[in-house]
C-alpha positions in Angstrom: 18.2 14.9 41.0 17.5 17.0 38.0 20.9 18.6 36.7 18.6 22.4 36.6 17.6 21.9 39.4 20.8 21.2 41.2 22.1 24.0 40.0 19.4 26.2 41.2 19.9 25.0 44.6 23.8 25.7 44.6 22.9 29.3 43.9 20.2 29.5 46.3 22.9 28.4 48.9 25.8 30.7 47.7 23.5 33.8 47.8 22.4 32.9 51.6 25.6 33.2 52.4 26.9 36.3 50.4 24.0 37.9 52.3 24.9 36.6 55.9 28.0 37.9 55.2 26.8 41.3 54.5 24.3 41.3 57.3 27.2 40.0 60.1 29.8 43.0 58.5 26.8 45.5 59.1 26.6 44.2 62.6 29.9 44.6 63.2 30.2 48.2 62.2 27.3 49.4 63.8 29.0 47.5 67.4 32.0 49.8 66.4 30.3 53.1 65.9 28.7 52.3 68.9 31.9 53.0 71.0 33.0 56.3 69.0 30.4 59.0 69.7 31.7 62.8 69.6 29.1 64.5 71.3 29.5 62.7 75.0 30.8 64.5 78.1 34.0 62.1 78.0 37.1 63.4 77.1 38.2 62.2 73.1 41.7 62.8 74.2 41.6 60.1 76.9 42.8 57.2 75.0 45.9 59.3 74.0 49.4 59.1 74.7 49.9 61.6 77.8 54.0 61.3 76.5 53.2 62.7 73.3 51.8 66.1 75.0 53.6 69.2 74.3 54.4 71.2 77.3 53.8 74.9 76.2 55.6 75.9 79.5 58.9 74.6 78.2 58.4 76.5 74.6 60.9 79.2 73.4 58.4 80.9 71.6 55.6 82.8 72.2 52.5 83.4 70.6 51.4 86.8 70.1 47.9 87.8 69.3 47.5 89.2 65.6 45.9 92.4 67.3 48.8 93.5 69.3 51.3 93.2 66.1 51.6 96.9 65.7 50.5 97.6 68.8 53.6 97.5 71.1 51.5 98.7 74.8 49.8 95.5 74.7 52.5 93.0 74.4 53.8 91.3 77.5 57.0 92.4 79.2 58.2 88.6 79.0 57.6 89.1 75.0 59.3 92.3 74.8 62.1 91.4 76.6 63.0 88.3 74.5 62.3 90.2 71.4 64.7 92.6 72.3 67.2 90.3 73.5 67.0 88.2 70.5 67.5 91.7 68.3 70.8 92.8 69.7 72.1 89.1 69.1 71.1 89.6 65.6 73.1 93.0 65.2 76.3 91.8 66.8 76.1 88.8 64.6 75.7 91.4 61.6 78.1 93.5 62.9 80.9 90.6 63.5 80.2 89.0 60.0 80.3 92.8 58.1 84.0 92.8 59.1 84.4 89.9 57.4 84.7 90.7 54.0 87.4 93.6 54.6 90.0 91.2 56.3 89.3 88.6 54.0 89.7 91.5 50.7 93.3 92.9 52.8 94.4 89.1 53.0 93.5 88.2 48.9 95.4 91.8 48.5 98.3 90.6 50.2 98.3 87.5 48.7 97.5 88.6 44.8 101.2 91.2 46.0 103.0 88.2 46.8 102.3 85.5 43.6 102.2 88.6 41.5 104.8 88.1 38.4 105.8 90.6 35.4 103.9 90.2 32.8 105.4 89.8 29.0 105.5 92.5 26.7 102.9 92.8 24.1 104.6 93.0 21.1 103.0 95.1 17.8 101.5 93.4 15.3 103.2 94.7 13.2 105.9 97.6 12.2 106.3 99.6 9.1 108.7 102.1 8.1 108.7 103.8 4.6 111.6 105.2 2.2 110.9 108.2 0.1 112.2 109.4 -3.2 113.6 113.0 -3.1 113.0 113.4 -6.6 109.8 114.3 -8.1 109.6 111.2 -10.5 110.2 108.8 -8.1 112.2 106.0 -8.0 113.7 104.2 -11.3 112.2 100.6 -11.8 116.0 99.5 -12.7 117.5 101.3 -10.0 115.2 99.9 -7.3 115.8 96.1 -8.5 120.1 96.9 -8.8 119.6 98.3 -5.3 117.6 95.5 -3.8 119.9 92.8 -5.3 122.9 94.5 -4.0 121.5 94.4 -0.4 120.3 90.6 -1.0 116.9 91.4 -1.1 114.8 88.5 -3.2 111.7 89.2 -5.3 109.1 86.9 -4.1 106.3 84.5 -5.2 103.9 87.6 -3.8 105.5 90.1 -5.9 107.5 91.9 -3.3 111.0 92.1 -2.3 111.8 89.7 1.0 114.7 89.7 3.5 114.9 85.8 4.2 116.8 84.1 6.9 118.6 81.3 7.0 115.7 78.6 6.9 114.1 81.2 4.1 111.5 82.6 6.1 110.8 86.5 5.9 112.1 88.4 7.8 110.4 91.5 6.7 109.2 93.0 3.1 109.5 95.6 0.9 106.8 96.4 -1.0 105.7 99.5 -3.6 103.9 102.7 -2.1 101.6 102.4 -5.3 98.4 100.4 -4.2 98.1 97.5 -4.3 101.4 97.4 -3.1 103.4 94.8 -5.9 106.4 95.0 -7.9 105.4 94.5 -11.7 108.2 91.7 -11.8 108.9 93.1 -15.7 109.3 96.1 -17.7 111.2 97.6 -15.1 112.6 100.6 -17.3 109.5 101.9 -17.6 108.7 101.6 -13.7 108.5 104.4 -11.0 107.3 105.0 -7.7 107.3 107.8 -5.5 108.4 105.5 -2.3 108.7 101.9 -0.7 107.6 100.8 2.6 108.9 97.9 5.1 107.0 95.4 6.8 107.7 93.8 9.7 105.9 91.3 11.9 107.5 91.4 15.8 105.6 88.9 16.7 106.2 85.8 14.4 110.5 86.5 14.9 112.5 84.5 17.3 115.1 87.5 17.6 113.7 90.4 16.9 116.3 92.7 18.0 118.5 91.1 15.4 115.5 92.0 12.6 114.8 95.0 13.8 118.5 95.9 13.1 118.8 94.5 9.8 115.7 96.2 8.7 117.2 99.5 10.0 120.2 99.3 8.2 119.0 98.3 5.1 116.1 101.4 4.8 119.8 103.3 5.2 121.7 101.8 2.8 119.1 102.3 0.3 118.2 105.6 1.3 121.7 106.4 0.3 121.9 104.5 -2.9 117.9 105.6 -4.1 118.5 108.8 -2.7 115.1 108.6 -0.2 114.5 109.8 3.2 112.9 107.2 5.7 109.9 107.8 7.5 108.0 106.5 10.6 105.0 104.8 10.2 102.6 108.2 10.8 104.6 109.5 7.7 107.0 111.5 9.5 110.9 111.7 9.3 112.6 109.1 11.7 114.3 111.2 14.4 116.5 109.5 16.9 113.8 110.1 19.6 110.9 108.0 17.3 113.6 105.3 16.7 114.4 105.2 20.5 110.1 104.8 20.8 109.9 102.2 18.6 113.1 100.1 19.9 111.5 100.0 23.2 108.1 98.4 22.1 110.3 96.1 20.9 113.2 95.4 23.3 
């Protein structure tokens, strides 16, 4: 047999029987379709589950037509009754829970009363304290550096006078009432100010009291030996009852 030819015939065959299979699948279907028809008399839900029902007469709820919403004469007296019922539940509840938050605010109270510790003191930042020359002219550049040797005072790298402790760290400072505040380091007979000022820093001391003390008795001394009067931070003189303010920030 011609190789074409067999070929053809193969085809032939394979198309015969793509096309039986289409006809037999359209069969089929229309066999199907046959059984399913929605405009009958029969019932569609006959087939169904009857366990899979819902029984409405069991139901909680009830459906209330849109119409009677706002329109209370028409509602049933079952309806209204459970609404009712079901709103006084609601207020209680409201009612039970709003008393909530006050027990639970007096028991936090109680509480926060109870773990409730002093709390540090907040020291200044820092304290200053000035000294004051009586005289016109001010002070002497020579007199200020005897006087500040004499109390062991040390000019420092800053260009101010230092009390330093026993590991050399300031104490406190005294510095010029001329801006910016520096000693010229030289040329001190030709030097004058009309005041010097301390500085202290409460919070970067272990004992302050002891500081504190030393500063005081220092801004004496050389209020004696300068012949100044000392002054409080706002500028005015330091009375016993300013003092006493200032030592309790401190201690």
């Amino acid at each position: 047999m011609d190789k074409d030819l067999l070929r053809i015939v193969i085809i032939s065959v394979g198309g015969l029987v793509i096309l039986g299979m289409i006809f037999w699948g359209m069969f089929k279907g229309s066999a199907k379709r046959k059984n399913i028809n929605f405009y009958d008399n029969r019932d569609p839900l006959e087939h169904v589950d009857r366990s899979l029902f819902v029984n409405t007469a069991d139901d909680d709820f009830d459906i209330v037509p849109l119409s009677t919403r706002n329109n209370d004469e028409h509602q049933a007296p079952e309806v209204k009754t459970r609404l009712n019922s079901a709103y006084t539940q609601e207020v209680k509840q409201q009612d039970s829970v709003a008393s909530e938050p006050d027990i639970l605010a007096t028991a936090m109270d109680k509480t926060n009363e109870s773990i409730a510790e002093p709390s540090a003191k907040q020291l200044p930042a820092l304290l200053q304290l000035h000294l004051v020359a009586k005289n016109p002219e001010g002070f002497k550049g020579l007199q200020l550096v005897q006087a500040f040797e004499r109390l062991g005072l040390v000019y420092g790298s800053v260009q101010v006078f230092e009390r330093l402790d026993t590991q050399n760290r300031v104490d406190y400072a005294v510095a010029s009432m001329i801006a910016p505040g520096i000693f010229p380091g030289d040329n001190w007979e030709s030097y004058y100010c009309p005041g010097i000022s301390f500085f202290m820093q409460p919070r970067e001391l272990d004992d302050v009291k002891a500081v504190f003390d030393d500063l005081i008795n220092t801004a004496g001394q050389l209020a004696t030996l300068l012949k100044g009067d000392i002054l409080a931070d706002n500028h005015q003189p330091l009375t016993a009852e300013i003092l006493q303010q200032i030592e309790d920030s401190l201690f």
